[in-house]
C-alpha positions, 0 to 999 in steps of 0.5 A: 783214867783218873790222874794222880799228882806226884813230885820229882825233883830236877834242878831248876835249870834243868828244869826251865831248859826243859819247860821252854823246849817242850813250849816251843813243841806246844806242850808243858813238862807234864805232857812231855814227862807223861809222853815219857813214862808211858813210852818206857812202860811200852817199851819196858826200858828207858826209851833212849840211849843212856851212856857217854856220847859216841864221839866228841863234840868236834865230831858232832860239831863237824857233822853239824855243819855238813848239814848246815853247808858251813866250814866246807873244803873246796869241791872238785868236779874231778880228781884230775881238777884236784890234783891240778889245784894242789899242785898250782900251789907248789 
């Protein structure tokens, strides 16, 4: 199918963020904006969620670093060994 050249305008910071991405993933914007259109025709819908994220960024930020092992609470083997520990505080 033969291409046709459009123009779009997005903001140039937007715009740079989103070419070095889309390098890093091996493709250029023009891919990645055709990857995009063609998913929405087959969908017929934007092919993601648009709206206010679900919860705050602490919340993503906390679910981050659970993945990450990073600002964890000490574990216990049991709730006997929990206990014990808190109580050795007092």
């Amino acid at each position: 199918m033969p291409m046709v050249s459009t123009s779009i305008k997005i903001d140039a910071k937007t715009k740079k963020e989103a070419q070095e991405l889309f390098k890093d993933m091996g493709m250029s914007l023009t891919t990645a904006v055709n990857i995009f259109l063609k998913q929405a025709v087959r969908e017929q819908r934007i092919p993601f969620y648009v709206g206010q994220p679900k919860y705050k960024e602490e919340v993503y930020q906390a679910m981050r670093d659970v993945e990450q092992g990073k600002n964890l609470s000490k574990s216990y083997r049991s709730a006997k060994e929990m206990i014990e520990d808190i109580l050795k505080d007092e």
